[in-house]
C-alpha positions as CSV (number, residue, x, y, z in Angstrom):
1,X,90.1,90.3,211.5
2,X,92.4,91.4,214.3
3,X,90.6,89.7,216.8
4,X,89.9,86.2,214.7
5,X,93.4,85.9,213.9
6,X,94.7,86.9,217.3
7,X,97.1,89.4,215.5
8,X,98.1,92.9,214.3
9,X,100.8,93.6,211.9
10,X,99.9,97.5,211.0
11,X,98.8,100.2,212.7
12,X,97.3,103.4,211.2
13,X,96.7,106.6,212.9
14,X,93.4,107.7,212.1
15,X,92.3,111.6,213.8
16,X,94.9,111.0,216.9
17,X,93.5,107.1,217.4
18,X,95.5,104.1,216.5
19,X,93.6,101.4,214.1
20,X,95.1,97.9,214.5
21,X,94.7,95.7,211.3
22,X,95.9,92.1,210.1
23,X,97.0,92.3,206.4
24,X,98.9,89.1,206.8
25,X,95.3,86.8,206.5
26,X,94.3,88.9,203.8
27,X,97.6,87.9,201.6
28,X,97.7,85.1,202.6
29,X,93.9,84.0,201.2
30,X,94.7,85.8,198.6
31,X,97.8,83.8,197.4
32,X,95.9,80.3,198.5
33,X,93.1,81.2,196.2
34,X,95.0,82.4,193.7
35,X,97.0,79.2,193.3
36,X,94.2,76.8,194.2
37,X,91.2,78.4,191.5
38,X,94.7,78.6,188.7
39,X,95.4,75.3,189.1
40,X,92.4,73.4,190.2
41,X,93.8,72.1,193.3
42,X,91.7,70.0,195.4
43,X,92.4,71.2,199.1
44,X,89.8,69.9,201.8
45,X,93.2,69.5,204.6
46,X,95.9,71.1,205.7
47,X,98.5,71.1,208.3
48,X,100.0,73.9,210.1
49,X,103.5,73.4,210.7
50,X,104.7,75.8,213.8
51,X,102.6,77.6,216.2
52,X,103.7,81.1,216.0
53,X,101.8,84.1,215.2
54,X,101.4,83.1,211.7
55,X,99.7,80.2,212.4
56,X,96.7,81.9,213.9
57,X,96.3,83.3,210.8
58,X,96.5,80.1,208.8
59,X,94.2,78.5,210.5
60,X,91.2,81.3,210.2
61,X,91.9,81.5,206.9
62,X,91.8,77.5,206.1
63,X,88.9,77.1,208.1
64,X,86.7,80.3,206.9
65,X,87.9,78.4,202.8
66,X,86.1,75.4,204.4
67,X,89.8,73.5,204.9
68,X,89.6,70.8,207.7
69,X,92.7,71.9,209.7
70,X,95.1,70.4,212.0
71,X,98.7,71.8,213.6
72,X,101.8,69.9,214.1
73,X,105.5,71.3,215.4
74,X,108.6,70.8,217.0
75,X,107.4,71.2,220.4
76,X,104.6,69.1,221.1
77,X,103.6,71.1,224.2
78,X,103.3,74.5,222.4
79,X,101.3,72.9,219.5
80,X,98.6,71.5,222.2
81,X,98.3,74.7,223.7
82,X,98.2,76.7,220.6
83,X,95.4,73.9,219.2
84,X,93.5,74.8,222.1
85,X,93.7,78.1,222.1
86,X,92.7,78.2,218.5
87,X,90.2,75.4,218.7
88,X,91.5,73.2,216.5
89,X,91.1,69.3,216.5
90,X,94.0,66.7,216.1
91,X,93.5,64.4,212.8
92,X,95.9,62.2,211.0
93,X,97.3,62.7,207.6
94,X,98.4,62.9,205.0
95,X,97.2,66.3,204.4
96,X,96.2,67.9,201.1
97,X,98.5,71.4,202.0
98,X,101.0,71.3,204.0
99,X,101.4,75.1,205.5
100,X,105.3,76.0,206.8
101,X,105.0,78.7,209.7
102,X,108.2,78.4,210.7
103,X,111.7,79.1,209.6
104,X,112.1,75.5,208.8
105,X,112.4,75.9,204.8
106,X,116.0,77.4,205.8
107,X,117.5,73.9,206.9
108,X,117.4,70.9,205.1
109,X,114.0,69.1,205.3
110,X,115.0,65.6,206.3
111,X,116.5,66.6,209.4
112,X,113.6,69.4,210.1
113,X,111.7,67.7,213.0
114,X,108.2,66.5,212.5
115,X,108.3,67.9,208.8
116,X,109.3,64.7,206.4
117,X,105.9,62.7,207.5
118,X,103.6,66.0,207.1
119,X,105.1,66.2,203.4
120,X,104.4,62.7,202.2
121,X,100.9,62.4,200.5
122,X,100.2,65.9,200.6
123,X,99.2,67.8,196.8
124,X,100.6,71.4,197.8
125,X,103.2,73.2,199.9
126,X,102.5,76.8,201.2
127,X,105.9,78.2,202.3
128,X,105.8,81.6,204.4
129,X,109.2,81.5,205.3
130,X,111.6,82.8,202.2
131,X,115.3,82.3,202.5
132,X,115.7,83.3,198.8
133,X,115.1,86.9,199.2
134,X,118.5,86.6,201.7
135,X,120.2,84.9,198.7
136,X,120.2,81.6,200.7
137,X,118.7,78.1,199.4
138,X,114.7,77.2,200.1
139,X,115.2,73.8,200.8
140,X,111.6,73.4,200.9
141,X,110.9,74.1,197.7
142,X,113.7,72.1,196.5
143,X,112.3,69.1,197.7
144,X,108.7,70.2,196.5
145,X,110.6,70.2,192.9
146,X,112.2,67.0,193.5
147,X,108.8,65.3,194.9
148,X,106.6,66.9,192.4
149,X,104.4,69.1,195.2
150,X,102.7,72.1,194.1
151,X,104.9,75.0,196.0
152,X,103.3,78.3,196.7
153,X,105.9,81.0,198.2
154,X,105.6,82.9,200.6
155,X,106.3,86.3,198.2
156,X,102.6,85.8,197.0
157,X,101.3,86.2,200.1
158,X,103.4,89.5,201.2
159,X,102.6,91.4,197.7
160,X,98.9,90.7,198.4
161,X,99.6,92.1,201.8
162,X,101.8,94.8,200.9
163,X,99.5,96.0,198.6
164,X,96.4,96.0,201.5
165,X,98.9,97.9,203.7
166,X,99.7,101.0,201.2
167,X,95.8,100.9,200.7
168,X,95.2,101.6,204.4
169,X,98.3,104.2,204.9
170,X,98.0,106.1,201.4
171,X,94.1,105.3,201.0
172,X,94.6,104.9,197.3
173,X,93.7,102.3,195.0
174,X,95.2,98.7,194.1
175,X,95.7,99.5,190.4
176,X,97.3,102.5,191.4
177,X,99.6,101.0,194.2
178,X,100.5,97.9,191.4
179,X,101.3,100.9,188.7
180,X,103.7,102.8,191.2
181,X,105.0,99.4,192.6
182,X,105.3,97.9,188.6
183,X,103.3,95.1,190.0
């Protein structure tokens, strides 16, 4: 997974030899699924909004769910290179899922750069970002509520992945890491 996604985000020491693993595309599948098989979305594209190291992820994960993928961004000239990089192809909208990367769900989305056009037509709305848990406003889902777009937050995603990490530092079980956690 590690070298698919293009990133590590734990690291287990395993007889004196670090192990480098990527939970973040494991919760984030996990939360995509979850939402998409409860709900019966139909999701065949998706946009990438931001081309950090989460958005590696993204796209392995939309494109091994069989989700035609694209990226956009505020910097046209990272996007390209992180397109390339990740061999993806550029293909107009509007999208089925829009997938925020980026800290952008902290400002307000009309004056977000490139984000207002990626929103219109799309079915669903996958924020990473969370403001909330700082006690500040997700303006990103407040406009999903106010347009009527299926929001899926990012919190989904990081207990799915939080769960995967205990399981590779404590080696126990997922019922007995959601009993401990009161998951």
């Amino acid at each position: 997974m590690v070298q698919a996604t293009g990133a590590v985000n734990t690291v287990i020491n395993q007889d004196s030899k670090l192990h480098g693993y990527n939970t973040d595309a494991f919760g984030f599948e996990t939360a995509l699924r979850k939402h998409i098989e409860t709900n019966g979305l139909k999701i065949k594209t998706a946009v990438i909004y931001g081309n950090g190291g989460v958005s590696g992820v993204a796209a392995h994960v939309l494109r091994n769910m069989a989700i035609r993928t694209t990226m956009t961004g505020r910097n046209s000239e990272k996007v390209a290179a992180k397109m390339r990089q990740l061999g993806l192809e550029q293909f107009d909208g509007p999208y089925d899922m829009v997938v925020n990367a980026t800290p952008a769900s902290s400002e307000n989305v009309e004056s977000t750069a490139g984000l207002l056009p990626i929103l219109k037509g799309c079915k669903a709305v996958f924020d990473h970002n969370m403001p909330e848990k700082d006690g500040r406003t997700n303006y990103l889902q407040e406009y999903c509520d106010t347009n009527d777009l299926y929001f899926i937050p990012g919190k989904d995603m990081y207990v799915a992945q939080m769960i995967k990490q205990w399981q590779l530092f404590l080696g126990i079980s997922e019922e007995e890491i959601k009993k401990y956690w009161q998951l």
